[in-house]
VOGU-3710 file (C-alpha; in Angstrom, 3 decimals, decimal comma):
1> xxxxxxxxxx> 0,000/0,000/0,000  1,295/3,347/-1,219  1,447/6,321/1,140  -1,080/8,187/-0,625  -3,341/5,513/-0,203  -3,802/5,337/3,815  -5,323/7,663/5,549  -4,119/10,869/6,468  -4,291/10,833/10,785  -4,114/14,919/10,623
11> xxxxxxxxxx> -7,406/14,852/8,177  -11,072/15,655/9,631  -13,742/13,415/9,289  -15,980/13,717/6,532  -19,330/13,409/8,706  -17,860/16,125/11,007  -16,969/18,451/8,387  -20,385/17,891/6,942  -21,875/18,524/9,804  -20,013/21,460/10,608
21> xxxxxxxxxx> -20,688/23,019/6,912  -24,459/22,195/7,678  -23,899/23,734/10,563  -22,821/27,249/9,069  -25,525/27,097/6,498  -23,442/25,990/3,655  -26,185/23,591/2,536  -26,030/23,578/-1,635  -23,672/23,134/-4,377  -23,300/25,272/-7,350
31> xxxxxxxxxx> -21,746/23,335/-9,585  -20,617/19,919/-10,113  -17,048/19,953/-9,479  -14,977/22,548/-7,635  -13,876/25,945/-9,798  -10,854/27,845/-9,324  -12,236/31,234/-9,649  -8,638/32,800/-8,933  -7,441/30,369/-12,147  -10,377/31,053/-14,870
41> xxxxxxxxxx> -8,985/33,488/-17,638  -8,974/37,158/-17,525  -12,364/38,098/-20,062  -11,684/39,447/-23,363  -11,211/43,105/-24,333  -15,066/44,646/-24,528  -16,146/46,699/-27,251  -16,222/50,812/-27,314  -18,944/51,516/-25,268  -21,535/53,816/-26,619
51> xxxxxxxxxx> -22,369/57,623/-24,959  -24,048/57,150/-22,361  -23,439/53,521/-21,369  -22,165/52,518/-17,922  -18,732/51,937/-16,991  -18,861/48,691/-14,689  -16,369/47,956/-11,792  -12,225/47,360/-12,424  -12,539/43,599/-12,461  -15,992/42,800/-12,665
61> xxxxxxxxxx> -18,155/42,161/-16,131  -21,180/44,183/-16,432  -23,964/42,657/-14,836  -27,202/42,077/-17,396  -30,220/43,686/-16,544  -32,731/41,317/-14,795  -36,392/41,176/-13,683  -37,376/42,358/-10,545  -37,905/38,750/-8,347  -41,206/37,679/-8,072
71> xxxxxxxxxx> -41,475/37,872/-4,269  -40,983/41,947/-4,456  -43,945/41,916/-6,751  -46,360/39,311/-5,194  -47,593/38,196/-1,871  -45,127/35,767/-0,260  -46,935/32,390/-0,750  -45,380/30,758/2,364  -46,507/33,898/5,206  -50,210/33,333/3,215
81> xxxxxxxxxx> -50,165/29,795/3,686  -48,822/30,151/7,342  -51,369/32,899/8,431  -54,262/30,423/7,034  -52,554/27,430/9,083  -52,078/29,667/12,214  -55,794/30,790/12,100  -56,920/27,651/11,598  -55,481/26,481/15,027  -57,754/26,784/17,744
91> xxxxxxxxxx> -55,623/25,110/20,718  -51,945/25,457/21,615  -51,824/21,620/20,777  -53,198/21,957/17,047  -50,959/25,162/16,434  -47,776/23,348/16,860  -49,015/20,396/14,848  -49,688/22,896/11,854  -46,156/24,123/12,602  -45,052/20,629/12,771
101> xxxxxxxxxx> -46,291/19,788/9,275  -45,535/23,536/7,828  -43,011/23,502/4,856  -42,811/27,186/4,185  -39,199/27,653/5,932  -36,121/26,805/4,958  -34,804/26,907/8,462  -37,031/23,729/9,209  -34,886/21,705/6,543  -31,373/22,482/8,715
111> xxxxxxxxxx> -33,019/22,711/12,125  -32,933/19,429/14,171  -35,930/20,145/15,910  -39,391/22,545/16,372  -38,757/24,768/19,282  -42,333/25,008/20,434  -42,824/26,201/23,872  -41,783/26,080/27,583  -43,761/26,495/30,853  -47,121/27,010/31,536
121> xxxxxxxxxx> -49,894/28,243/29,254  -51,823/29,523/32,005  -49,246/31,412/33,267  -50,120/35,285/33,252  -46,855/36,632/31,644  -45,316/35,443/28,073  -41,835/35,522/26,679  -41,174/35,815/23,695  -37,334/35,362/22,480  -35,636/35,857/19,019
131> xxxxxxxxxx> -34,937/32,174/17,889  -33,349/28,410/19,142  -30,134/27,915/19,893  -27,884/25,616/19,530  -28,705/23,706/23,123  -32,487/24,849/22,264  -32,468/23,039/18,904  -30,788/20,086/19,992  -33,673/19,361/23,144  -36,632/21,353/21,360
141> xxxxxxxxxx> -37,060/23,831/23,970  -36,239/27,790/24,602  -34,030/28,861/26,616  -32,343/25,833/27,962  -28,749/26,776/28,042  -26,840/29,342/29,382  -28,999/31,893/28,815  -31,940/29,840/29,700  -30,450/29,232/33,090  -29,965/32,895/33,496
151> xxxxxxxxxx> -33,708/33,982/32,797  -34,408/31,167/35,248  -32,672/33,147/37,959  -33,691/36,180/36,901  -37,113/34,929/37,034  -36,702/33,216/40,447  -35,462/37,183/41,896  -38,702/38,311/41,545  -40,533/35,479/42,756  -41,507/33,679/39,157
161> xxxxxxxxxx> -40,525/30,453/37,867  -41,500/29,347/34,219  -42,792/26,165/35,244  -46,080/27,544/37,248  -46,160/31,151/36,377  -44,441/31,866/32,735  -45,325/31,242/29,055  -41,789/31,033/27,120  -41,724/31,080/22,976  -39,749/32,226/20,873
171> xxxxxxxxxx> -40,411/34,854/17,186  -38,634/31,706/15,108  -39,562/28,021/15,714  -36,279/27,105/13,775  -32,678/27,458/14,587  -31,209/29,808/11,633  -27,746/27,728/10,764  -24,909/29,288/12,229  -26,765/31,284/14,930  -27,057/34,080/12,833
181> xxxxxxxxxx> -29,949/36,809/13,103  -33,307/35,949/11,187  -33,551/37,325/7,782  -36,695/39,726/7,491  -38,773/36,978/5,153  -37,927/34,560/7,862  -39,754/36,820/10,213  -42,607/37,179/8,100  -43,187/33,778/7,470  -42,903/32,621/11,040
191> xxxxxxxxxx> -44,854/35,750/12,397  -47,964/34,661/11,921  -47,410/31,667/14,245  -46,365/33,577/17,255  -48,877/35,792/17,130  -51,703/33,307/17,467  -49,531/31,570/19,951  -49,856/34,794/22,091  -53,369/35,090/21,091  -54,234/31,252/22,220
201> xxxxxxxxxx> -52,028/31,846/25,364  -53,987/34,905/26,093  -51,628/35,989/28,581  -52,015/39,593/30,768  -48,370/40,624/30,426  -46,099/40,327/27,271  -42,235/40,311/27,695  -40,453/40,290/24,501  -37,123/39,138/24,879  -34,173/40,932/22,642
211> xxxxxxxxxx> -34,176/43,214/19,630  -35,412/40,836/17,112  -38,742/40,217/19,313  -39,191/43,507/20,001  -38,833/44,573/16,494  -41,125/41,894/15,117  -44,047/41,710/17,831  -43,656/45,859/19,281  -42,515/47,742/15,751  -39,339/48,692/18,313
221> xxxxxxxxxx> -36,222/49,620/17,064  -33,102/49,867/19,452  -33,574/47,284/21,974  -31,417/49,259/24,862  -33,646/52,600/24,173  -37,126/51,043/23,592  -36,212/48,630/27,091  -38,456/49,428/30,054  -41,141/50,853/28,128  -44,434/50,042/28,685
231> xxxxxxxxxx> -46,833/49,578/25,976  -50,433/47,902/24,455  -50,494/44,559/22,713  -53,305/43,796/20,621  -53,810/39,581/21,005  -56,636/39,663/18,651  -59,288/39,589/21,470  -57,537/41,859/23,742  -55,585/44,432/24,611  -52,764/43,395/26,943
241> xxxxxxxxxx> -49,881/45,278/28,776  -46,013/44,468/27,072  -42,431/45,496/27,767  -39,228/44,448/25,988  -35,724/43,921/27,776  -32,669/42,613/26,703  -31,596/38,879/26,221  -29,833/36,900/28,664  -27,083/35,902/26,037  -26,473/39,765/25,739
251> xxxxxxxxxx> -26,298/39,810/29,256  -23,997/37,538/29,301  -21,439/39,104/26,984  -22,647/42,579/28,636  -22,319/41,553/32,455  -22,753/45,439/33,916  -26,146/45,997/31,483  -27,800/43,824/34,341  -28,805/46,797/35,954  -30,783/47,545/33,246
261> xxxxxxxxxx> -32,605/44,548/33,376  -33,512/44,301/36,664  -35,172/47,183/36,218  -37,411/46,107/33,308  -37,685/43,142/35,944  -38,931/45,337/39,140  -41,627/46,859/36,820  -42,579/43,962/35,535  -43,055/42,451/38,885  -45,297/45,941/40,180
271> xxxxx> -47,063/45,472/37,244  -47,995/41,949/38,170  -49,122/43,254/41,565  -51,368/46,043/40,372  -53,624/43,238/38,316
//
């Protein structure tokens, strides 16, 4: 047997490196083989352009001119099919089966699992948070990690624990490869689900849970200047009382922002007193 024929000790495993490219949202091929891009040959001297035309980059061949995409001119056929399927729900049981059997995102095809909910239903506050991570999509539950065991102990300071008194969700059901923040259409498509979530819930206080949740749910923008505030969300049959504050994993990389959470925390616990 030839050297090049055994097996190189220093290489990674294939099903790790798959997993790890999976992992980071590298999920399709574009061609068939590998390309050299820095080998392919320099393109050809163009003709004299004409008054008027546009000169295109050093480097880079004009681009042709191309239709506008079909999702900037039409309704999004995925957040229609999802706001039928959400309004079709009528318990918290048949909305996460529709969820379950929902096609519409691309984030359920490299997610592991649905993140549905945590706690109680009938608890009178709700969290909402941004989307799974990694621990989350692995077990199929929010905030079950680090930053899940700080909101636990943040909850337990003011007297609340999410197994009798909180609601906890999350804006995505899916893990988004990589961690990385939710695309707008992502948002749109899974919106519709949360929001008869919070409407089946029906709970009197609604916490959401980072920027991304507060943009989504609230129409904030600036998650440390729209914090603490206290405003009206409309569940469809009610008007309810919600806040945003930030997330524990910020909190986490932001130790001395705390403060500013235990705040949001205090009111929300007055709050909780006064109805």
């Amino acid at each position: 047997m030839s050297l090049s024929d055994a097996a190189d000790p220093g290489a990674p495993d294939l099903h790790e490196l798959l997993s790890w490219y999976a992992e980071m949202g590298v999920t399709e091929a574009l061609d068939e083989v590998p390309r050299n891009h820095f080998a392919e040959a320099a393109p050809l001297p163009s003709a004299p352009r004409a008054a008027g035309q546009l000169r295109p980059l050093p480097g880079r061949p004009a681009a042709p001119a191309r239709p506008m995409p079909a999702a900037a001119t039409a309704p999004d056929d995925a957040t229609v099919s999802a706001r039928a399927l959400a309004r079709e729900a009528r318990t918290l049981d048949e909305l996460k089966a529709a969820m379950a059997g929902f096609e519409g995102c691309a984030l359920k095809a490299t997610a592991k699992n649905l993140v549905f909910a945590d706690g109680n239903p009938q608890g009178r506050v709700m969290m909402v948070g941004e989307a799974p991570g990694a621990d989350e999509d692995r077990l199929g539950l929010p905030f079950v990690g680090r930053s899940g065991q700080l909101l636990d102990r943040m909850l337990a300071a003011i007297g609340l624990s999410r197994k009798e008194d909180v609601y906890i969700a999350n804006l995505l059901p899916w893990r988004p490869p990589g961690n990385r923040t939710p695309t707008p259409q992502e948002v749109a498509i899974c919106l519709p689900f949360i929001q008869r979530q919070i409407e089946l819930a029906d709970p009197d206080i609604l916490v959401c849970v980072g920027g991304p949740s507060a943009q989504g749910l609230l129409g904030f923008t600036g998650i440390l200047r729209s914090r603490g505030k206290w405003v009206e969300y409309d569940t469809g049959t009610r008007r309810i009382r919600a806040i945003a504050t930030l997330h524990p994993a910020y909190l986490l990389r932001r130790p001395l922002d705390k403060r500013l959470s235990w705040r949001d925390l205090r009111a929300l616990k007055a709050a909780l007193g006064e109805s």
